[in-house]
C-alpha positions as CSV (number, residue, x, y, z in Angstrom):
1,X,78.7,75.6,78.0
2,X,82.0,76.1,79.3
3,X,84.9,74.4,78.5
4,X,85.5,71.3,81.1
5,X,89.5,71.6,80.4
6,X,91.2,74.5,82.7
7,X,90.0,77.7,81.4
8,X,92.1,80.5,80.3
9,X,92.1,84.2,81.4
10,X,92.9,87.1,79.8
11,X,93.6,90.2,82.1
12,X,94.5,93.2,81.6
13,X,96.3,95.5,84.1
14,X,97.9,92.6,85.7
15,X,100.9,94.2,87.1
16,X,99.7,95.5,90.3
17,X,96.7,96.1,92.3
18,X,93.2,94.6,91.1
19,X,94.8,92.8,88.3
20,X,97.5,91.3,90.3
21,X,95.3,89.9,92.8
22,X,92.6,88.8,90.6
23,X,95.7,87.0,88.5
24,X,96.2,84.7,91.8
25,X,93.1,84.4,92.6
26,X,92.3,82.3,89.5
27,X,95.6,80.9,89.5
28,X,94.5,79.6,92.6
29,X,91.0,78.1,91.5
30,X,93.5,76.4,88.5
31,X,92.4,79.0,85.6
32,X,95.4,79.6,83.3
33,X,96.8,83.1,82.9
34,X,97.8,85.4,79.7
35,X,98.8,89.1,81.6
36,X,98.6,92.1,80.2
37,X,100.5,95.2,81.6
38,X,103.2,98.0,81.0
39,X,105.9,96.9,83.5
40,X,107.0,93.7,82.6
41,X,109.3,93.5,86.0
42,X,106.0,93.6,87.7
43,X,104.3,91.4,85.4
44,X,106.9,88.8,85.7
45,X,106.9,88.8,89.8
46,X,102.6,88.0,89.3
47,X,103.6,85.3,86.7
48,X,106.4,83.7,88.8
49,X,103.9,83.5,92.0
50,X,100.8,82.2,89.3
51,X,103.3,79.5,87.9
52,X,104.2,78.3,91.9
53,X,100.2,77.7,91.8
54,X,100.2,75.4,89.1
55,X,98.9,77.4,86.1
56,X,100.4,78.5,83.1
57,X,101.2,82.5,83.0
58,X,102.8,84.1,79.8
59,X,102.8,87.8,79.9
60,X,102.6,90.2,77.7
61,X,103.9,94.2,77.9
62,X,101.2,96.0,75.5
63,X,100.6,99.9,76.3
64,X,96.8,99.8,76.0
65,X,96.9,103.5,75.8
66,X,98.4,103.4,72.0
67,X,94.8,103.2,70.9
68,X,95.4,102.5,67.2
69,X,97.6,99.6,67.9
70,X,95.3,98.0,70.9
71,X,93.2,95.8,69.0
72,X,96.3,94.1,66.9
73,X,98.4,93.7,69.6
74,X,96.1,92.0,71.4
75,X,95.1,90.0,68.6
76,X,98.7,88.9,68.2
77,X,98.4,87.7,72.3
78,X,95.6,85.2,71.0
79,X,97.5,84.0,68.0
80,X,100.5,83.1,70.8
81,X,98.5,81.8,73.5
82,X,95.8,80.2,71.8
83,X,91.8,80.6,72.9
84,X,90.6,82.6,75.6
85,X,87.7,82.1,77.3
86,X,87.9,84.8,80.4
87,X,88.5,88.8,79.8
88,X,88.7,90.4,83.0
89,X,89.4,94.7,81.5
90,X,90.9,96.2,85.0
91,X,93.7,98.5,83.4
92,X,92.8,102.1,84.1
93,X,93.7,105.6,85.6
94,X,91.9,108.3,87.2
95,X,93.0,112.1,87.6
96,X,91.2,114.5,90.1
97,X,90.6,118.0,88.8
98,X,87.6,120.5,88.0
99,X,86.0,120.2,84.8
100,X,86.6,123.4,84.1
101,X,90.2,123.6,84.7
102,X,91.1,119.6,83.2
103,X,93.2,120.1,80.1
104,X,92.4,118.2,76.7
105,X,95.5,115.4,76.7
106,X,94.3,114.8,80.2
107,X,90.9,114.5,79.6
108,X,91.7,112.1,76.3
109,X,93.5,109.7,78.3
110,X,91.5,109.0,81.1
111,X,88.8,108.3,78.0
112,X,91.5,106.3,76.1
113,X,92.8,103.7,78.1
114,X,88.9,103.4,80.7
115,X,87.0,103.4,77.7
116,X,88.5,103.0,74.2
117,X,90.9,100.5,75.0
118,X,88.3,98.2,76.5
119,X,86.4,98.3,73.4
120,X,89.6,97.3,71.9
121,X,90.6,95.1,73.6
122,X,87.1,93.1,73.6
123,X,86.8,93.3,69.7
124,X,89.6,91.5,69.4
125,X,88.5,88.5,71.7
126,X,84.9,88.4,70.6
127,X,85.6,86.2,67.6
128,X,86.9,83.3,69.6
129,X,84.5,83.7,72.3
130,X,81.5,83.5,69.8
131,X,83.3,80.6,68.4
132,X,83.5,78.8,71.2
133,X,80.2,79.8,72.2
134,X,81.3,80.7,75.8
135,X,83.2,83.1,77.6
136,X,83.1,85.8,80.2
137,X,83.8,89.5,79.8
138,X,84.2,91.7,83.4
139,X,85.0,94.9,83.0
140,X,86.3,96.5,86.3
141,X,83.5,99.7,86.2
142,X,83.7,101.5,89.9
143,X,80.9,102.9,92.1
144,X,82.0,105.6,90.0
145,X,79.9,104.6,87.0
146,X,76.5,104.8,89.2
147,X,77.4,108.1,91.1
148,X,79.5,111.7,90.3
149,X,81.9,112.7,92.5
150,X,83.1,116.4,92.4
151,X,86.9,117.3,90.9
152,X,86.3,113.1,89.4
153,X,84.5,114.6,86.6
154,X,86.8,112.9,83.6
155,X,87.1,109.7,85.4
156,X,83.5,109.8,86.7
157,X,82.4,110.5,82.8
158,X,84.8,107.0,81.3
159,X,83.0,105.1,83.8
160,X,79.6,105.8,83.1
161,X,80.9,105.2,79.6
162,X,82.4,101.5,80.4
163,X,78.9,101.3,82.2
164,X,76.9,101.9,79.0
165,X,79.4,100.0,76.9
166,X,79.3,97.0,79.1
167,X,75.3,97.0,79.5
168,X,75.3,97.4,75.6
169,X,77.8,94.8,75.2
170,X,76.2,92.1,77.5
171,X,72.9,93.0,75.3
172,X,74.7,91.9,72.0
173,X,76.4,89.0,73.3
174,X,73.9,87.2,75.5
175,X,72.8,85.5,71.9
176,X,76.4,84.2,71.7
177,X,76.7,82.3,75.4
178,X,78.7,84.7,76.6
179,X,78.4,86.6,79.5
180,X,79.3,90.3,80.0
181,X,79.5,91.8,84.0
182,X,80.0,95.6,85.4
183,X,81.9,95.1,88.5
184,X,81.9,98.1,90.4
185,X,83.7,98.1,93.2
186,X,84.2,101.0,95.6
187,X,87.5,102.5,97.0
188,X,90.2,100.0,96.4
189,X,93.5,100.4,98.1
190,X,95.7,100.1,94.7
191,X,98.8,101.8,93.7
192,X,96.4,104.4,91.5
193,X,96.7,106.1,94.8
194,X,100.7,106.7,94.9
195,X,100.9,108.1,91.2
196,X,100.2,111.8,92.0
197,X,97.2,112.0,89.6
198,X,95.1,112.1,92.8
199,X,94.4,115.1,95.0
200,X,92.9,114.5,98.4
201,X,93.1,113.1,102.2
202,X,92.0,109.4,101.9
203,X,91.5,107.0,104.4
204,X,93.0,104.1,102.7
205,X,92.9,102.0,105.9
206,X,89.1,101.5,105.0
207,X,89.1,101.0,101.5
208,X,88.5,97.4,100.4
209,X,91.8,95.7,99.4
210,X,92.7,94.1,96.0
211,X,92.1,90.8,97.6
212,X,88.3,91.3,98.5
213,X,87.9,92.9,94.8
214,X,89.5,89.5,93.4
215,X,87.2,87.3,95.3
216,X,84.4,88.7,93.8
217,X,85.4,88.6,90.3
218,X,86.4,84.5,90.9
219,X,82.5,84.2,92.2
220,X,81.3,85.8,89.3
221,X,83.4,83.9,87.0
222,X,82.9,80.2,88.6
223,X,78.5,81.0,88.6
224,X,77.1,78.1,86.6
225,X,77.1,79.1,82.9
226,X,73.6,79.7,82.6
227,X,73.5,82.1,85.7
228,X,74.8,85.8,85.4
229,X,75.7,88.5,87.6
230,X,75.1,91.2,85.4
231,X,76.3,94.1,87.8
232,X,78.4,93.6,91.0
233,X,78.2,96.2,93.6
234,X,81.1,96.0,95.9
235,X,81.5,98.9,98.9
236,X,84.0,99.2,101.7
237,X,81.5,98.4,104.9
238,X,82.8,102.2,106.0
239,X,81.4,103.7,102.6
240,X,82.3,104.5,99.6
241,X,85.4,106.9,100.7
């Protein structure tokens, strides 16, 4: 059963887009913060606007890319912050190029921080979770998990990864009370767009915003704790690009 003093969540890529919004979303439902990002100017602005709401908001700049570190680092967070009963995974990048043309270091870290750090990341919170015999793990997936989309291969490949980790993760846990959701939301209109990692013309007019993306992840999370939403499927009513 969940926790009937304010809950406390734990999200990662909290400095813009997704993360952002889905930090003042719960802020706004009263869930207390811990962020997680690389900019800590940014971090701080989402903290100072979570705080105005009421909640608590420490943050916390971690590069979730330095794989061998992740898991400590992290684990460090909890020993600061105390227990956590809400992961919400939405740090991640994407790259457009052929397969056949992507280099290695790209390739590994597209895999690195959508997959590896995840894993990570979760390792380290699954002892408190199982100890409190709660919790909620979503991991920000993408349409990209359920379908390919030509010169997405690498990113297309990490999220059909987080897919099969998340499905095998909600498996394992389900014994525990804890529940485990793919969120897979189509184009979102996020800063991964201005980074220059991305080759194409987008409409980004019709792409859902951060906002919408939130909302859902707040529904998920406020379910009754013996109901599940075990894969989310959010599209932009225009399609998927």
């Amino acid at each position: 059963m969940l926790p009937s003093s304010p809950q406390r969540a734990l999200i990662t890529g909290a400095s813009s887009g997704i993360g952002a919004a889905t930090a003042l979303a719960l802020a706004q439902a009263g869930i207390n913060l811990v962020l997680v990002g690389r900019n800590q100017e940014k971090l701080a602005q989402v903290a100072a606007k979570a705080i105005a709401l009421g909640v608590k908001a420490p943050t916390f700049s971690l590069d979730l890319a330095d794989i061998p570190n992740v898991k400590a680092e992290i684990t460090k967070v909890l020993d600061q912050v105390g227990p956590v009963q809400i992961l919400i995974n939405s740090a991640g990048i994407a790259q457009t190029a052929p397969l056949a043309e992507m280099s290695l270091e790209d390739w590994q870290a597209i895999i690195n921080l959508n997959v590896t750090s995840i894993w990570q990341c979760t390792q380290a919170l699954i002892p408190s979770l199982r100890s409190q015999r709660c919790g909620t793990i979503i991991n920000v997936v993408s349409i990209a998990g359920q379908q390919v989309f030509s010169n997405w291969g690498a990113y297309c490949t990490s999220k059909f990864a987080l897919m099969g980790f998340t499905k095998t993760l909600a498996a394992e846990e389900r014994q525990h009370g804890i529940r485990v959701i793919a969120l897979c939301p189509g184009a979102v209109d996020t800063p991964i767009w201005d980074q220059g990692t991305i080759v194409g013309n987008f409409d980004r007019t019709s792409m859902l915003s951060p906002e919408s993306v939130a909302q859902s992840i707040l529904y998920a999370i406020q379910l009754p704790p013996q109901a599940l939403v075990e894969e989310l499927v959010l599209m932009p009513l225009g399609g998927t690009l």
